[in-house]
Every structure is written in C-alpha cells, then in structure tokens.
C-alpha positions in Angstrom: -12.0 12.7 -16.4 -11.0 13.5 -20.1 -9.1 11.1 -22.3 -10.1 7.9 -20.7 -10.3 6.2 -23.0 -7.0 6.7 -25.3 -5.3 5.6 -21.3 -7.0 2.6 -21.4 -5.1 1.7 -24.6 -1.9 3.6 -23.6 -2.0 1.4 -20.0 -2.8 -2.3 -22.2 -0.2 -1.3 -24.6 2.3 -0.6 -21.4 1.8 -3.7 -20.1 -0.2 -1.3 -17.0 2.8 0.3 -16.3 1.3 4.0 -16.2 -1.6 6.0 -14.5 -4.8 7.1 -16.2 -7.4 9.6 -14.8 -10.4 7.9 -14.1 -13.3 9.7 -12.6 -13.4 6.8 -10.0 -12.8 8.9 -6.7 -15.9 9.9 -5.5 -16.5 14.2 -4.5 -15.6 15.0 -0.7 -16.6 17.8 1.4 -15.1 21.0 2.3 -11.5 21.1 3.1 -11.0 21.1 7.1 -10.7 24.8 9.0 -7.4 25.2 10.8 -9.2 24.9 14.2 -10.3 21.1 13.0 -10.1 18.8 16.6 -7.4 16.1 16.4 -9.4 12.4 15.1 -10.1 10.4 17.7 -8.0 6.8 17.8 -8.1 4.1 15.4 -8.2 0.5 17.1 -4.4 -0.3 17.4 -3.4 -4.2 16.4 -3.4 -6.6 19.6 -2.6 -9.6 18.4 0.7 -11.6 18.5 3.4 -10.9 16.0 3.1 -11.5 12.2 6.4 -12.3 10.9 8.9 -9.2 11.1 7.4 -8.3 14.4 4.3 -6.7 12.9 1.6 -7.0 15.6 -1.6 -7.6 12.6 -5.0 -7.5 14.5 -7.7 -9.4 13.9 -10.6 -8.4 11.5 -14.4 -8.2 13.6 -17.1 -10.9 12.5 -20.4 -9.2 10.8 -18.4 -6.1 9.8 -16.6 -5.2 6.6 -13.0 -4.9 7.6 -10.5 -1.8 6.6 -7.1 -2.2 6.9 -4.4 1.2 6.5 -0.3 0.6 6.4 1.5 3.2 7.1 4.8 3.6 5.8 5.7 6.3 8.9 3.8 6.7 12.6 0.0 7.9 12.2 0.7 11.1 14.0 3.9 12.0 11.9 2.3 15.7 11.3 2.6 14.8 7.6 1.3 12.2 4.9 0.9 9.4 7.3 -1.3 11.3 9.7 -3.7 13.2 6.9 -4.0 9.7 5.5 -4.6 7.8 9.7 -7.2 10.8 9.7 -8.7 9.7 6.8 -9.1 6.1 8.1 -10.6 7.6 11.5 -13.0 9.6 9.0 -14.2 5.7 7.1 -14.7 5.1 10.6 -16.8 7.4 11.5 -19.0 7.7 8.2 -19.5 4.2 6.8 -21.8 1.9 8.8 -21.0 -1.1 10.0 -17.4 -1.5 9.3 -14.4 -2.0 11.8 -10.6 -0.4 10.3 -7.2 -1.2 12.2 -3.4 0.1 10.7 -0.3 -1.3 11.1 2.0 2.0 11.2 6.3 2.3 11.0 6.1 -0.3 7.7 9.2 -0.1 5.6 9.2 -1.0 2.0 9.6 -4.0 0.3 9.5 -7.6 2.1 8.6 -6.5 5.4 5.3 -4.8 3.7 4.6 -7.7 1.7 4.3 -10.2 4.7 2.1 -7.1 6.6 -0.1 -7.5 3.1 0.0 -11.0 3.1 -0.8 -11.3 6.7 -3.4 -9.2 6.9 -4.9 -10.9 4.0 -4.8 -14.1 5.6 -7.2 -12.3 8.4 -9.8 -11.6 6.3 -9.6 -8.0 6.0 -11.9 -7.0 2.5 -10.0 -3.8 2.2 -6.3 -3.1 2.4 -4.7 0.6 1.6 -0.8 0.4 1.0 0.0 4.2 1.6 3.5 4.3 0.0 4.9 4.4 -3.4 7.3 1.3 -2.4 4.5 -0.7 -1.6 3.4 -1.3 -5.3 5.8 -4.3 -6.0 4.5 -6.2 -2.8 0.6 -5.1 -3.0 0.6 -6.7 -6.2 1.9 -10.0 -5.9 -0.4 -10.6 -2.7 -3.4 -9.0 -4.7 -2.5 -12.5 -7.4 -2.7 -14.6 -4.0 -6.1 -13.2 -2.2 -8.3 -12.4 -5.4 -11.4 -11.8 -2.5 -9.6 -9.2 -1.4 -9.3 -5.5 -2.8 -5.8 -3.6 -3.0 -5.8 0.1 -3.2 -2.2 1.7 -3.2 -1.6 5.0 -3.1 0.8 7.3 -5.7 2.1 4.3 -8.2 2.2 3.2 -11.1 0.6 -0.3 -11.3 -3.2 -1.7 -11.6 -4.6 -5.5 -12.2 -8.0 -3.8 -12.7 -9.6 -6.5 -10.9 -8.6 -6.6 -6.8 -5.4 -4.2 -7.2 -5.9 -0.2 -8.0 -4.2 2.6 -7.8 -4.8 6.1 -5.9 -3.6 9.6 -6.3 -4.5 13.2 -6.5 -3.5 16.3 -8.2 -1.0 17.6 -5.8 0.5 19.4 -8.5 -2.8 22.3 -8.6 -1.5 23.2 -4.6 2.3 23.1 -5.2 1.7 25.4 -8.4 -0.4 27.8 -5.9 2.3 27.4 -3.1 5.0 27.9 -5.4 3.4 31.8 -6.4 2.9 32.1 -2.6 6.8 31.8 -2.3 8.0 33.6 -5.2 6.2 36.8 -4.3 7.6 36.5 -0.8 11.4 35.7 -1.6 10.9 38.9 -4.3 9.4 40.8 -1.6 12.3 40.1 1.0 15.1 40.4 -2.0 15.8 37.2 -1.7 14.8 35.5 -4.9 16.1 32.1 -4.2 13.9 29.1 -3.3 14.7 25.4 -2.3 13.0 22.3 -2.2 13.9 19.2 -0.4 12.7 16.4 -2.7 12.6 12.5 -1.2 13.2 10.1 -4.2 13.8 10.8 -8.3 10.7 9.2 -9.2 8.4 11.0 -11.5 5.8 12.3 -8.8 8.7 14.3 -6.8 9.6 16.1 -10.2 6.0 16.6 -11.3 6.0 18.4 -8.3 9.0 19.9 -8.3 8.1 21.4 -11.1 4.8 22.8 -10.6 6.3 24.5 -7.8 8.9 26.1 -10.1 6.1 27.2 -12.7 4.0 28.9 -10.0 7.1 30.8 -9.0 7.5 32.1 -12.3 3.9 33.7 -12.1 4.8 35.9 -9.4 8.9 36.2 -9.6 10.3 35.6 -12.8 13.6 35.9 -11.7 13.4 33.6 -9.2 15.7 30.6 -9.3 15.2 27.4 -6.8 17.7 24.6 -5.6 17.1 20.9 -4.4 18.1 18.8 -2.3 17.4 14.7 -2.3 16.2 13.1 1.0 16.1 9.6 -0.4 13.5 9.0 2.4 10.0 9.6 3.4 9.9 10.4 6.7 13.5 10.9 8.8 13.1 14.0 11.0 16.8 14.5 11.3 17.8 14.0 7.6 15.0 16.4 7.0 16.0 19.0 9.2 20.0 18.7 8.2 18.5 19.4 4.2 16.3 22.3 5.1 19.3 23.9 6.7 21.5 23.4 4.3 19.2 24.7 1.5 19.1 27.4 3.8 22.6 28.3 4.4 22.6 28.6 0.8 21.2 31.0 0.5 17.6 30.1 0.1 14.6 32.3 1.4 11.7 30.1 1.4 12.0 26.5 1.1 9.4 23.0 0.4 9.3 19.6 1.7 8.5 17.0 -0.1 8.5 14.6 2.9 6.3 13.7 5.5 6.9 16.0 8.6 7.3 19.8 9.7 11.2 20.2 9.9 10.7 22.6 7.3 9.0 24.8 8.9 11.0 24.2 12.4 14.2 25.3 10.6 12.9 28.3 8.9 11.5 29.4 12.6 15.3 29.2 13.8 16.6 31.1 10.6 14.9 33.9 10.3 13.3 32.4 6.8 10.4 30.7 5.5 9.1 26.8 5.1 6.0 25.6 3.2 4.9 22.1 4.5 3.3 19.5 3.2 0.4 16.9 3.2 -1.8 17.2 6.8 -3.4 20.7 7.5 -1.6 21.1 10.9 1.5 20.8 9.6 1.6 24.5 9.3 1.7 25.8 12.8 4.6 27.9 13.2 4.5 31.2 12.5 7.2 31.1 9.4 5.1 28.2 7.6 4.1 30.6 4.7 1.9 27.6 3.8 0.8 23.9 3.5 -0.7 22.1 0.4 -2.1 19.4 2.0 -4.7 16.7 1.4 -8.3 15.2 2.7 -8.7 11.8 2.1 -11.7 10.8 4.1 -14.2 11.3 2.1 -12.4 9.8 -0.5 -11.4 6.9 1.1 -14.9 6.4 2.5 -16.6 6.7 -0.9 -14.3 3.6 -2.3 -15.1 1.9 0.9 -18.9 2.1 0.5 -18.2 1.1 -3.2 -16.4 -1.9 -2.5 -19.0 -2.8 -0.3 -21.8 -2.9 -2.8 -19.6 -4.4 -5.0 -19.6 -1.5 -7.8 -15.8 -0.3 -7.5 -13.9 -0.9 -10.4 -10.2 -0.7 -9.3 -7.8 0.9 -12.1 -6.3 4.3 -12.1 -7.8 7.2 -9.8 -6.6 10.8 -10.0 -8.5 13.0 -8.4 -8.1 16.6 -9.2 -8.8 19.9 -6.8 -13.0 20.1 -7.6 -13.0 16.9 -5.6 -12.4 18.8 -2.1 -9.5 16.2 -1.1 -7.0 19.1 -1.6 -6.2 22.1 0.4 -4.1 25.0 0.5 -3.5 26.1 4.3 -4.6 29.5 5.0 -7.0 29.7 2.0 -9.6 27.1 2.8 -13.2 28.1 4.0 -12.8 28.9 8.1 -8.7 29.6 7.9 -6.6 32.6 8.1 -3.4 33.5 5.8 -0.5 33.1 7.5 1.8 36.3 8.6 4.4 35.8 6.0 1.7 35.4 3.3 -1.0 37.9 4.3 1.7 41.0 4.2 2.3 39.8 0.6 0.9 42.4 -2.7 -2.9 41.9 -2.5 -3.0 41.2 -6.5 -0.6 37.9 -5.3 -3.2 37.2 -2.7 -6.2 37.8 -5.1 -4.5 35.9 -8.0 -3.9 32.4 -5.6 -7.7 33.0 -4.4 -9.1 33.3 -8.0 -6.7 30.5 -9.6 -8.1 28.6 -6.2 -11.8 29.0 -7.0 -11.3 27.9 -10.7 -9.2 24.6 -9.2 -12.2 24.2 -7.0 -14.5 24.6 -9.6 -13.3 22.1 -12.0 -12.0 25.3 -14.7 -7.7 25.1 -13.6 -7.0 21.5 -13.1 -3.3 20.1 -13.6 -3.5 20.1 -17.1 -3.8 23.7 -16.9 -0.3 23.6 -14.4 1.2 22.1 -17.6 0.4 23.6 -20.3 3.1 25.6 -22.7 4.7 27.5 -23.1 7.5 25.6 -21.1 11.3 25.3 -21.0 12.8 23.1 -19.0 16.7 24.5 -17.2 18.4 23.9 -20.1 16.7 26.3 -22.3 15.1 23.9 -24.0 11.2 23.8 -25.6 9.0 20.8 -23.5 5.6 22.7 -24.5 5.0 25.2 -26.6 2.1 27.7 -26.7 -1.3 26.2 -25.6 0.2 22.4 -25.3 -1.0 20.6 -22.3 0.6 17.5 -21.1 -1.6 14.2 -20.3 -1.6 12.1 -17.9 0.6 9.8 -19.3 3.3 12.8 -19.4 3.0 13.4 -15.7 3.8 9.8 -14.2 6.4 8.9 -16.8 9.8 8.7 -17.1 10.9 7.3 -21.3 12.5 4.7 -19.7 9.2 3.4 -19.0 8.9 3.2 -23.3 5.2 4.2 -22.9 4.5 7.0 -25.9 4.2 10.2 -23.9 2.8 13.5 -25.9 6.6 14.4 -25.0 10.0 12.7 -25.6 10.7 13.7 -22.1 7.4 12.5 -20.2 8.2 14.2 -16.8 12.0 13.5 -16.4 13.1 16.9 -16.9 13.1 20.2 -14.2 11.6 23.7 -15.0 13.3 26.8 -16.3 14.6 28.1 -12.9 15.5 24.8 -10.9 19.3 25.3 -10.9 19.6 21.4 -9.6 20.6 18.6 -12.2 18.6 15.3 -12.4 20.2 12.2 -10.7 21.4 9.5 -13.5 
C-alpha cells in the first residue's frame, strides 16, 4: 500500500493512536455466488464457565489454536456471521489447526476476561471482532506476549502481539450509494436514510462514501441519519428503519449487523440495502448488500502466524484483495429487481467502477478525492486532493496531523443530519 512509510512516523508520533495501510493482508479468492451453501459448524466451547458466564473451551494439543469473539450470535445474518464464516473457512483451509468462538460478548470488562481467559488456555491466535474490544485486547496482549491479538476496525497496534484489521468498506458503500440514488431519482423520491450505529470515525467514513456515490447518479438527492448506538439489536434496528422511512425516505442503509433493513422496506413498499454477510440480501426489496469475505484473509494471517512471519501493525485491505463484495454484481449472482430495472448506464457505470476496484485502479482514495463539500457548504477537498489514511480513521481530537483540519469528522454535501457533540 502507498505511503507506508510517512504512517509509520504519523502512528510513532501519535503515540499509535491511528491506522496505516499496510499491505499485510494477504489476496483472497473470488467473492461467494449468491447460491453459496451455509458453513458448516465451528466447535462450540464445552467447558465450565469463565468468569461472567462465558463457557471458554479448551484449545487441542498438537494443533495451532484459533480463537473468534463475537460481539453478536454467529448466525446474526450480518457482521458476526460473514466473520463465523470466515472462521469455518481457517478451518477448512489451514492444516492442522483447531478454532472455537465465544459468541453474544459485550464490550468492555466482560471481553477482557473472555481475552484473558482464553489466553490463559493456550490459544496462539485470538480475533476480537468489535471496535469496543480494542481497550481490553490490548491490555491482555501486555499480559500474554506468546500470544497474537488481531482486532478488527480500531485504532490501536503494539506492533508486536497486538494488530489491527480492516478493509475498505468505503469502495462498496460508494457503489451502493449510486445504486440508491438512481433508484430514489427513478421512483421520485430523492431522499435516502441511513441508520448509523456509533459517531466514531468508521460510521462517518461510511456515511459519507454513501453520500458521494449518490451524488454520481442523483445530484439532488439528500439523505437523513439515524444513530443506533448499537451493533446488533433487531428491534432498535427495525424501529430506525421505519422511522427513516416514515420520513419520507425511499431507500435506506444499515450500518449494523442484521437484515431489519431490508424486512421494513419489504413491509413499506420501499427499498433497504444491507450490510456485511452476502445473504443478508434476500428479500426482494434489498436493492443491495456490500458485504465482506474474510476467509481467505483470515486464513492467510493464520498460516503467517504459524511460520512466524506476520508482523502485526495496521492492515487495510482494499477491494483488489477479493474480501469485498457487492451483492448482485459478483461473479455467479444476479442484480436484484429493484436494481436491474434501473438506466443501464447506472448499471454499466457500478460494473466498470467495480472492475477498476477489483483491479487495484479505484481504491478508497479514489472515494475521497476532491472536489468535496461537506453539508455546510464548506471546501474539505478541492480538485484532484485525495485524503490518506490518516484522514479516514481520525477525528482532530485525536491531535494526529491529518492532510485535513477536519480528518473525517465532517458529513458530505447532501446528509441533511448534524454530527453528535
């Protein structure tokens, strides 16, 4: 990845408060087909009770041990199922090694005794799949130095047993986000929503990138938010997507882990896009699902650690990689009915901006690059400006020295929502 090096100072001089974009995540395959069977089960924990009524099960003698925590169940229909799948896939693919998850995990002390507890097992490999997690991952990374820490979507790195993980969501939501414009333009209804879980910079990078895709295909197309303040709450879900619809919204996102999106939208006559796992997007108005595929990445850091040649630090993976779909456009899917009735120069622009993503020539940079205004009428890039990596994880607060004043703590010409203080 480009500019490697100038993170590596940015990160020491942050005291490794920010992510960088190391080329550390290793290619996958192909994106999965709709028609993809359901993974077969991981071996569930059997032992007695850790404290906080975790059951943590043991590791196997003569293998290399995987462990996965979950922050929701493993067959959520969202981010903790594509992520259980891609657990199942390490499985499957790397010899010799036995994985186990502990699902339903809340944040904070409760995860830090799973960590430490499953530490204290012997697992060699632990994946915290939560942003939450970060805090408690690290201090039991200082306490089991044999043992390697991978979390997923934060901002923190020892570069020694503790790294971070995340991918370039941003390319899909920019693609989903022309998807939805040209439909709400092509129903009259130019108004789009998007229920967001927490202010943290990740929700508003994306956020954002859906907003700039609309743009492409509906410039007058405006888009509302609503914050969950939760990952995964089916209810709480469900109650935001119909509000954003009562309001008036045609096509509405989630950024949380299940398919109420899409469950609403079938009741109201409207459209959802859903998010993270492939079959998330199985009603007929789901316009769409970015979503990810993290076995082969996951299985290439596993068979790294093993020979003892990973170097943990700051992973983002971008959409060449394979670990990033877009439902309906993937090799062995079909577009679905409230996409494929859209104007075939929308269709063919998503499919040609797809192939470049996929082929390493559009990668988030691209997403963000001027010229940008944020709601306020205000300049964030001009012409030809790309944002860094340091721009998309931050908030100023932070005091790391983004390219911009604002890092990513700003919405997109369009979001009629206001940021939360």
């Amino acid at each position: 990845m480009r500019k490697n090096v100038s993170r590596l100072a940015i990160i020491a001089l942050a005291l490794m408060l920010v992510l960088s974009a190391c080329g550390g995540a290793p290619a996958a395959t192909q994106a999965p087909a709709a028609d993809v069977p359901a993974a077969t089960e991981a071996p569930v924990a059997t032992e007695a009770a850790a404290e906080g009524g975790f059951q943590i099960p043991e590791v196997v003698d003569g293998k290399f041990n995987v462990a996965m925590v979950l922050i929701g169940p493993h067959d959520d229909g969202g981010w903790s199922q594509a992520h259980y799948e891609g657990l199942v896939y390490i499985e499957k693919n790397v010899p010799n090694v036995n994985v186990a998850y502990i699902e339903n995990v809340p944040e904070g002390a409760d995860s830090e005794q799973v960590f430490r507890s499953l530490s204290r097992k012997g697992f060699n490999l632990i994946f915290g799949t939560s942003f939450g997690f970060g805090d408690p991952m690290e201090v039991v990374a200082g306490e089991f130095p044999d043992t390697m820490f991978i979390h997923l979507t934060g901002i923190k790195s020892n570069f020694t047993n503790f790294g971070n993980l995340m991918g370039a969501m941003e390319d899909m939501k920019y693609l989903a986000g022309m998807l939805a414009g040209a439909r709400a333009k092509q129903d009259g209804n130019p108004k789009l929503g998007y229920m967001a879980t927490f202010p943290i910079p990740e929700e508003i990078r994306l956020g954002n990138a859906i907003a700039l895709g609309m743009k492409q295909t509906c410039p007058e197309c405006t888009m509302d938010v609503r914050w969950l303040n939760t990952w995964h709450d089916p209810i709480i879900e469900k109650e935001a997507a119909a509000s954003l619809f009562d309001a008036g919204a045609q096509v509405v996102f989630t950024g949380a882990d299940t398919p109420a999106v899409a469950d609403v939208a079938q009741e109201k006559g409207k459209w959802g896009v859903t998010y993270d796992w492939y079959g998330s997007c199985k009603v007929e108005h789901c316009l769409t699902a970015p979503y990810w595929v993290w076995g082969p990445i996951y299985s290439g850091i596993t068979e790294q650690v093993i020979a003892g040649t990973y170097k943990p630090g700051y992973d983002y993976f971008d959409a060449e990689t394979g670990a990033l779909g877009l439902f309906g456009f993937m090799e062995g899917q079909t577009l679905q009915p409230g996409v494929a009735d859209l104007d075939p120069e929308v269709i063919a622009k998503v499919k040609d901006t797809l192939a470049k993503m996929l082929a390493g020539e559009f990668t988030r940079f691209d997403v963000f690059t001027g010229p940008i205004n944020d709601n306020k009428g205000n300049v964030v890039l001009p012409a030809g400006q790309s944002m860094e990596q340091v721009d998309l994880d931050a908030f100023p607060e932070y005091g790391l020295p983004c390219t911009v004043d604002v890092c990513m703590k700003w919405w997109a010409e369009g979001i009629t929502a206001e940021l939360p203080q």
